[in-house]
Z-matrix of the N, CA and C atoms (Angstrom, degrees):
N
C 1 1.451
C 2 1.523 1 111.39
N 3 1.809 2 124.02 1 11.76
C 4 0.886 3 135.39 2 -160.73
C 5 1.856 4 126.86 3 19.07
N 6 1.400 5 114.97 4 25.73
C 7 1.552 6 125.23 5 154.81
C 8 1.307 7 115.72 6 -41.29
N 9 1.897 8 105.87 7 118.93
C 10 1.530 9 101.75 8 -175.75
C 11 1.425 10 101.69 9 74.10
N 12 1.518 11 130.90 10 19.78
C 13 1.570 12 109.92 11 179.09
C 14 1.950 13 104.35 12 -173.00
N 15 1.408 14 85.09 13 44.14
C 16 1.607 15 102.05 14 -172.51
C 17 1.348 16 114.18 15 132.72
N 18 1.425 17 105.24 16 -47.32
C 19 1.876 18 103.24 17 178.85
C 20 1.916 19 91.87 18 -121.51
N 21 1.520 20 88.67 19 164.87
C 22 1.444 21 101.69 20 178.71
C 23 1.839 22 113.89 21 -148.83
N 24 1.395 23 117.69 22 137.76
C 25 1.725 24 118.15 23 170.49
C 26 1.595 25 103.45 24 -38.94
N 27 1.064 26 98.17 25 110.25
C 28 2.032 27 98.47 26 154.07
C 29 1.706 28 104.96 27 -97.07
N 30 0.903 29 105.59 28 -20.38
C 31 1.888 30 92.48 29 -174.06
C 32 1.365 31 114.06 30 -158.32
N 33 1.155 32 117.39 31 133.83
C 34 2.109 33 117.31 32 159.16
C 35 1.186 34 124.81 33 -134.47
N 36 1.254 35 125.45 34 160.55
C 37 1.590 36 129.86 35 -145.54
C 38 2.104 37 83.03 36 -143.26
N 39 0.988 38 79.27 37 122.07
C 40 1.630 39 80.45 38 175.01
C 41 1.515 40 104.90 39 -129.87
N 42 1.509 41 121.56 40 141.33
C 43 1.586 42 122.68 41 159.67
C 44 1.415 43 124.85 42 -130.01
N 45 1.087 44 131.30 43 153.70
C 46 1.594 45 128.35 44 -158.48
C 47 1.433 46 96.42 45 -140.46
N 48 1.526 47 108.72 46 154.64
C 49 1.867 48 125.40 47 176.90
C 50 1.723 49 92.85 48 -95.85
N 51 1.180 50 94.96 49 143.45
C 52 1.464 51 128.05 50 161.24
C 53 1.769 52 97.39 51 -23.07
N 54 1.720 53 117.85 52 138.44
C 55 1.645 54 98.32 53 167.66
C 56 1.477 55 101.75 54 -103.86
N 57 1.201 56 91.16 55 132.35
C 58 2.088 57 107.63 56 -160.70
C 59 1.770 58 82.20 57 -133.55
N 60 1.083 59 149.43 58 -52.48
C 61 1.515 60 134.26 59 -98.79
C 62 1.706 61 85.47 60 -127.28
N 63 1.312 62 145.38 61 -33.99
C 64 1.743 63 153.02 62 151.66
C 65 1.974 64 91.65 63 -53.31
N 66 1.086 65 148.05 64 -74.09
C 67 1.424 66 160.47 65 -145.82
C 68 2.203 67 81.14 66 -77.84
N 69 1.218 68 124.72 67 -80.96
C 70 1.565 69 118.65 68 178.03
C 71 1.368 70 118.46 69 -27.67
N 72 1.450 71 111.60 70 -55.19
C 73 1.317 72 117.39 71 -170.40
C 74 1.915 73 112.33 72 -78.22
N 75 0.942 74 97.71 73 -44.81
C 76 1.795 75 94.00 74 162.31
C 77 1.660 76 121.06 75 -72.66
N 78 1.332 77 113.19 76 -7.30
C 79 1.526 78 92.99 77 163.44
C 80 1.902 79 105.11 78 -94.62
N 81 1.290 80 118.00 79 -12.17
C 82 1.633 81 99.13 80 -171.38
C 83 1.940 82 108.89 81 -101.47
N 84 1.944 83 100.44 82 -6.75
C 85 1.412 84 88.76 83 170.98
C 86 1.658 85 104.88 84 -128.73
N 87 1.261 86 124.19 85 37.79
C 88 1.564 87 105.79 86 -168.17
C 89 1.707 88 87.35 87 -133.16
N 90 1.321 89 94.96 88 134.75
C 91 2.119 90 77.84 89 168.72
C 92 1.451 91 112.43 90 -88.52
N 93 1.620 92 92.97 91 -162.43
C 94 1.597 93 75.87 92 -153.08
C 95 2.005 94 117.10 93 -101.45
N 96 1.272 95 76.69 94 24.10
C 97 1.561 96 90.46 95 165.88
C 98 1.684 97 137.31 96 -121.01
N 99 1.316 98 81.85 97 19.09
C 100 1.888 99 112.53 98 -173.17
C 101 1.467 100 92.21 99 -80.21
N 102 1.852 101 110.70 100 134.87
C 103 1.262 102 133.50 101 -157.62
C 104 1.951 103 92.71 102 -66.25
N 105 1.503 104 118.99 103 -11.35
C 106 1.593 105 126.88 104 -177.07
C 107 1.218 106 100.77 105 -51.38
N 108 1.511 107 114.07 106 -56.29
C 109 1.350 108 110.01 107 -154.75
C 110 1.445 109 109.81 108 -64.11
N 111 1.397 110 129.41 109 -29.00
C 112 1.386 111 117.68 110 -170.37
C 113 2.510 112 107.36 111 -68.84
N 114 1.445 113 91.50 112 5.53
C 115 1.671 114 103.48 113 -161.18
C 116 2.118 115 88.81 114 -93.31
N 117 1.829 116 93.55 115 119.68
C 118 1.775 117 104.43 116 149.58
C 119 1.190 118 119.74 117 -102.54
N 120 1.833 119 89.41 118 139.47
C 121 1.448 120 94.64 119 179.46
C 122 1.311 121 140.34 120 -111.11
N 123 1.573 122 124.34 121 79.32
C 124 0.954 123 121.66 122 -155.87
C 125 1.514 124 147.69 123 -93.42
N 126 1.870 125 104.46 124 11.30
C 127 1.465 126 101.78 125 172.63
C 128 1.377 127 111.68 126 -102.83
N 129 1.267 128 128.81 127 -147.02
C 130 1.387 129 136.99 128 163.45
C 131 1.641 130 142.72 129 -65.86
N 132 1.269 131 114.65 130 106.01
C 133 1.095 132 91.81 131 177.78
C 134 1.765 133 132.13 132 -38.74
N 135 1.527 134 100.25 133 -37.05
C 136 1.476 135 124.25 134 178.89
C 137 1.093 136 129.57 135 -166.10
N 138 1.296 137 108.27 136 127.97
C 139 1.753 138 114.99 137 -140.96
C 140 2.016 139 81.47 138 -140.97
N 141 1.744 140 80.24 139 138.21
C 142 1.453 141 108.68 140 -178.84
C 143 1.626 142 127.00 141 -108.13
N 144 0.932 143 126.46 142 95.31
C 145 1.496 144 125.37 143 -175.76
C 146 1.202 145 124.17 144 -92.47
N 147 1.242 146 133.74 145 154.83
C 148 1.711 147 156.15 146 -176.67
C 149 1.255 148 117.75 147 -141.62
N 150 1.661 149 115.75 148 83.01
C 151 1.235 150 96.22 149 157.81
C 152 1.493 151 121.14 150 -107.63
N 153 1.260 152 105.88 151 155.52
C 154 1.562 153 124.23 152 160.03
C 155 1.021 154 121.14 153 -111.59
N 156 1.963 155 87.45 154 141.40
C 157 1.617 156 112.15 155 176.25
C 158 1.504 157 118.38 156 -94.35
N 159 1.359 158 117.51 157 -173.65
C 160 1.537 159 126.95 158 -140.71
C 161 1.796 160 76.93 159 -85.66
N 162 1.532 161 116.62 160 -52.64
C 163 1.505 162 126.14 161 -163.11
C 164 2.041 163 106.27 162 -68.01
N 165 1.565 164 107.77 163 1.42
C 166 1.395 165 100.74 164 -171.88
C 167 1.397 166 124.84 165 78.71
N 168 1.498 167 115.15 166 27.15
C 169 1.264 168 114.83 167 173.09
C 170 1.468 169 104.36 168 -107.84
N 171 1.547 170 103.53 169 149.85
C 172 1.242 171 98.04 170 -164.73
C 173 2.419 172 97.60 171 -118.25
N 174 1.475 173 85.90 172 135.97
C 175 2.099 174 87.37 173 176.68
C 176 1.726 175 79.83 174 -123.11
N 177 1.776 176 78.98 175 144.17
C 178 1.340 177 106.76 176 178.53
C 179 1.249 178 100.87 177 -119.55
N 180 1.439 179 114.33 178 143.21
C 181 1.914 180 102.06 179 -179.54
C 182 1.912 181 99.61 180 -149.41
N 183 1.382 182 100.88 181 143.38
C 184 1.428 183 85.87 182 177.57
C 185 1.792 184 89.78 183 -144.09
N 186 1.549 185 92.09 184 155.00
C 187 1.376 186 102.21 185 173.71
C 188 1.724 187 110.93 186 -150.79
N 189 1.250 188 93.37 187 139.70
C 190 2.137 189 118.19 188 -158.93
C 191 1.097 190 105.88 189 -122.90
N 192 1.445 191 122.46 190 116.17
C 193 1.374 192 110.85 191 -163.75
C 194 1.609 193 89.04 192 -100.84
N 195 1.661 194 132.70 193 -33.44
C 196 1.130 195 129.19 194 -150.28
C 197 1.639 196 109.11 195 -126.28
N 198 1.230 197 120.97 196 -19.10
C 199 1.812 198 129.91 197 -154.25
C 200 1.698 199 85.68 198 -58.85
N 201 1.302 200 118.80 199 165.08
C 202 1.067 201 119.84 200 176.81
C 203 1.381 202 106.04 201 -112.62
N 204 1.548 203 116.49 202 116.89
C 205 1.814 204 121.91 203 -150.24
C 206 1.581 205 97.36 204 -175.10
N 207 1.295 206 112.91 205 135.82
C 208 1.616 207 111.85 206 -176.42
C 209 1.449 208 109.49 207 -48.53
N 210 1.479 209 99.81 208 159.14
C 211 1.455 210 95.96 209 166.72
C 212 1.617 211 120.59 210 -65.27
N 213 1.437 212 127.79 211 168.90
C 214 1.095 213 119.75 212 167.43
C 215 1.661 214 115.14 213 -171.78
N 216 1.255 215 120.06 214 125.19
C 217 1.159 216 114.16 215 170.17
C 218 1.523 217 119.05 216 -124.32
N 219 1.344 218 110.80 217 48.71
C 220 1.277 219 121.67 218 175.92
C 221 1.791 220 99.79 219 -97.67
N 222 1.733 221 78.85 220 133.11
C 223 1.867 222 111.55 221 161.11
C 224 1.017 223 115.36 222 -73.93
N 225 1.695 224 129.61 223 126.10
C 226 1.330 225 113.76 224 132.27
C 227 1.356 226 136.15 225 -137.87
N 228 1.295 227 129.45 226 168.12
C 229 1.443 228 128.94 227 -137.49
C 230 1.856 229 99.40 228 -135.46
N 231 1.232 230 133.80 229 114.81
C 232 1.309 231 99.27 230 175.00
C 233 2.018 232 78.35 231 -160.51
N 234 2.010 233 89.49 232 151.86
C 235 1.221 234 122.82 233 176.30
C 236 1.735 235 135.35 234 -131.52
N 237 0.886 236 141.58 235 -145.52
C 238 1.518 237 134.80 236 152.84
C 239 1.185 238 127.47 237 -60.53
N 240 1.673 239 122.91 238 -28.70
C 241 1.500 240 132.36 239 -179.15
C 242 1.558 241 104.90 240 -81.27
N 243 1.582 242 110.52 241 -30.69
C 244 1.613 243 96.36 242 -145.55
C 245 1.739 244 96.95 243 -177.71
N 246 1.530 245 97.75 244 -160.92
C 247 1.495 246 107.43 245 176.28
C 248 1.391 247 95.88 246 172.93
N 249 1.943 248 104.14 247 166.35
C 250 1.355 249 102.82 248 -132.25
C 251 1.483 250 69.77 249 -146.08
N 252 1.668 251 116.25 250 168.12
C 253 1.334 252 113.45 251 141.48
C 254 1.601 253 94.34 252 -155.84
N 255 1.544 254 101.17 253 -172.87
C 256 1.266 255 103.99 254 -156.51
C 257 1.634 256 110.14 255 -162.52
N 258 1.718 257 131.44 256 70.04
C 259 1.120 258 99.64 257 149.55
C 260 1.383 259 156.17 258 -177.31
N 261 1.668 260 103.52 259 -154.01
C 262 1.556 261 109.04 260 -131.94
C 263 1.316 262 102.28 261 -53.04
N 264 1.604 263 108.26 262 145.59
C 265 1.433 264 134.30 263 162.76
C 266 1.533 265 100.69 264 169.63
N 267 1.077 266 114.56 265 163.21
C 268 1.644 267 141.67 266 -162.89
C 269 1.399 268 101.45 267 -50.87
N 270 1.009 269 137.44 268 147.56
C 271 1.495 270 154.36 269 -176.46
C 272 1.872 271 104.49 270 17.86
N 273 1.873 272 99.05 271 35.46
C 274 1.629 273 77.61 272 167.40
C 275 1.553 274 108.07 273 -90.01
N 276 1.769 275 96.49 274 -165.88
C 277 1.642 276 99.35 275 -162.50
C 278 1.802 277 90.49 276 -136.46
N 279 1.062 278 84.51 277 175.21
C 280 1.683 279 103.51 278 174.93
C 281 1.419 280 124.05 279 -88.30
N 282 1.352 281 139.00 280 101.94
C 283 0.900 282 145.81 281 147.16
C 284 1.564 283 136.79 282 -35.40
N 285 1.383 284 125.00 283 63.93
C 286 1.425 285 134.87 284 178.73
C 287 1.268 286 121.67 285 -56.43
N 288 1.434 287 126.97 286 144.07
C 289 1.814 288 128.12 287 129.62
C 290 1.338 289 105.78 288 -82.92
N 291 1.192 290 74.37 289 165.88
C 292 2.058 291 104.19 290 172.85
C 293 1.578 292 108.30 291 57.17
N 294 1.430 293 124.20 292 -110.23
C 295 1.245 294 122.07 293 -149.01
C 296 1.143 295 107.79 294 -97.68
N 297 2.107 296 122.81 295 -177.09
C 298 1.514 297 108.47 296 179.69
C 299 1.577 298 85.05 297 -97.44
N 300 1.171 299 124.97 298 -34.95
C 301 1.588 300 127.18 299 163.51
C 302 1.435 301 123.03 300 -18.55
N 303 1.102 302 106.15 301 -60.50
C 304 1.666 303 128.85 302 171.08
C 305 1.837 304 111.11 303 -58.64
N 306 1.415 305 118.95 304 -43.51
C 307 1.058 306 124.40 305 157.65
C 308 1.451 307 137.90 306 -19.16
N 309 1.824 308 86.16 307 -82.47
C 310 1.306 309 123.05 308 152.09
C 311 1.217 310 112.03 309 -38.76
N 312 0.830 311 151.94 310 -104.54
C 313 1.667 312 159.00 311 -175.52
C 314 1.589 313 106.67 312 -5.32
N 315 1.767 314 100.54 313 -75.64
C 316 1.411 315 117.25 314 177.28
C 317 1.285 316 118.06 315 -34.47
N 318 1.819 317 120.68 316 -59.17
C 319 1.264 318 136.71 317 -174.64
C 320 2.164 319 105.78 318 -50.13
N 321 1.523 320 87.88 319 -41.24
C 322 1.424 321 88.13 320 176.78
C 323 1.501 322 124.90 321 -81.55
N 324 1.257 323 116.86 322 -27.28
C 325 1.357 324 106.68 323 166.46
C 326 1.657 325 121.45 324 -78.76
N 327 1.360 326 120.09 325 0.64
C 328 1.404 327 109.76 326 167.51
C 329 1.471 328 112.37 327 -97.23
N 330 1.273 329 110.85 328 -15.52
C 331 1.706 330 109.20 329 -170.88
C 332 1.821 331 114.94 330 -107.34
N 333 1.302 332 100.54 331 -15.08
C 334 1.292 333 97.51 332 168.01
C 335 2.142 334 117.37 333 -98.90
């Protein structure tokens, strides 16, 4: 996405849910004298970001520390040609549409 290497973030808009889901889960498994309870919790369970770059591309990124939602550490990458995903674990690979061109490209902008 050449960030830091031709284009760069000018701006992001981030929004987050209420933190409910750390405070839920310690009242139905913690008793009530577990060192938790004296703990506030005050950011997001899951908070959504947008930034934009100088060239008008837009990365979306979100991170959930608590929602209850499979795990997942899949990447994905997608533009006008195609889209990519990705994930992480030991000798995985990238999953493309469309071209091997498009592939190529993708594979290189996440690893370099």
């Amino acid at each position: 996405m050449d960030v830091n290497r031709g284009d760069r973030a000018v701006s992001i808009t981030s929004i987050g849910t209420p933190a409910l889901g750390l405070a839920a889960y310690r009242k139905e498994h913690m008793p009530p004298g577990d060192p938790s309870w004296k703990e506030s919790y005050i950011g997001a369970d899951r908070t959504i970001s947008l930034v934009q770059t100088a060239k008008g591309r837009v990365i979306r990124l979100e991170h959930d520390v608590s929602s209850p939602h499979p795990y997942s550490r899949t990447n994905s990458l997608g533009g006008t040609r195609g889209g990519c995903s990705r994930t992480i674990r030991s000798g995985s690979t990238w999953g493309c549409g469309r071209s091997t061109r498009t592939r190529r490209a993708a594979t290189a902008a996440w690893t370099t």
